[in-house]
N, C-alpha and C positions, 0 to 999 in steps of 0.2 A: 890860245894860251893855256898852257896846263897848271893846275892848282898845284902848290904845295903840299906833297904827302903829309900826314900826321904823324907825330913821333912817337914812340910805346910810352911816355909819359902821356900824351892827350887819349890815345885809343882808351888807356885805365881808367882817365876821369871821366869820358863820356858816358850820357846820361842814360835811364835804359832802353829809350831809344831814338834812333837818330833819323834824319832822312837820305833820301839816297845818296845825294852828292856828297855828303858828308861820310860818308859807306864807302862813298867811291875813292875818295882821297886819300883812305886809309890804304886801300889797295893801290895805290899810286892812278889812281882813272882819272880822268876828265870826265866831267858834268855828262856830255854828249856819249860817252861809250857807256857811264853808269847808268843811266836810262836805255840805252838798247839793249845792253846785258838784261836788266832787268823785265824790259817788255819781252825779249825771246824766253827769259826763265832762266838764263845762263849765269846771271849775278854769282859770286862766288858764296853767298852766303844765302841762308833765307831771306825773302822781300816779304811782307805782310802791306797788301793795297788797302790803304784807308779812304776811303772817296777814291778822289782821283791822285792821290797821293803815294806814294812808297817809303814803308818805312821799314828800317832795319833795327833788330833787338840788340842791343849793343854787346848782349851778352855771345848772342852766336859770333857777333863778328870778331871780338877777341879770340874765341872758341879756335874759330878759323885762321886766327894769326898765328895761334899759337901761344896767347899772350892769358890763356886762362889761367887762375891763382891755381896751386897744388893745394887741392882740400887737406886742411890739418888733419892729426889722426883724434877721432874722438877722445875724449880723457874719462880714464873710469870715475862715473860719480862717486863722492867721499862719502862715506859714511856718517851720517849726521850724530854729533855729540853730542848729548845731553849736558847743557848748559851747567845744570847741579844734578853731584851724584848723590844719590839716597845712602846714609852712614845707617847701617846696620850695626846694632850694638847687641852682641851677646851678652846674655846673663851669663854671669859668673855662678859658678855652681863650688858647693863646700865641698872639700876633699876630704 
């Protein structure tokens, strides 16, 4: 039985990182090929082994979908205003 794929709503909200099968279902895998992808090194994405475990950074696997946010463009920092301007008052001078 093949898992249900994930939709690009779940891939966005996954957390930042996930384990394999969970990796795998994005890619449309079963349990059984995400794990052999992964023990050959073939996984489409990086695997990071924790114990006996594999975990994927959720960050690469949207990376991979295709599903990464477009970095906004920096905004120039504003100029900080002086809260209160200093009233400079000239003397008046006799004509």
């Amino acid at each position: 039985m093949t898992a249900k794929p994930l939709t690009v709503a779940e891939v966005i909200a996954l957390p930042a990182v996930v384990d394999i099968v969970l990796a795998g279902r994005a890619f449309g895998l079963g349990r059984t090929s995400a794990y052999a992808l992964a023990r050959r090194g073939e996984f489409p994405c990086r695997v990071v082994r924790v114990g006996s475990a594999y975990r994927v950074p959720a960050a690469e696997l949207r990376r991979e979908l295709g599903l990464e946010p477009v970095p906004a463009e920096p905004t120039p920092p504003v100029p900080s205003q002086p809260l209160v301007t200093k009233v400079v008052r000239k003397r008046r001078t006799r004509d």
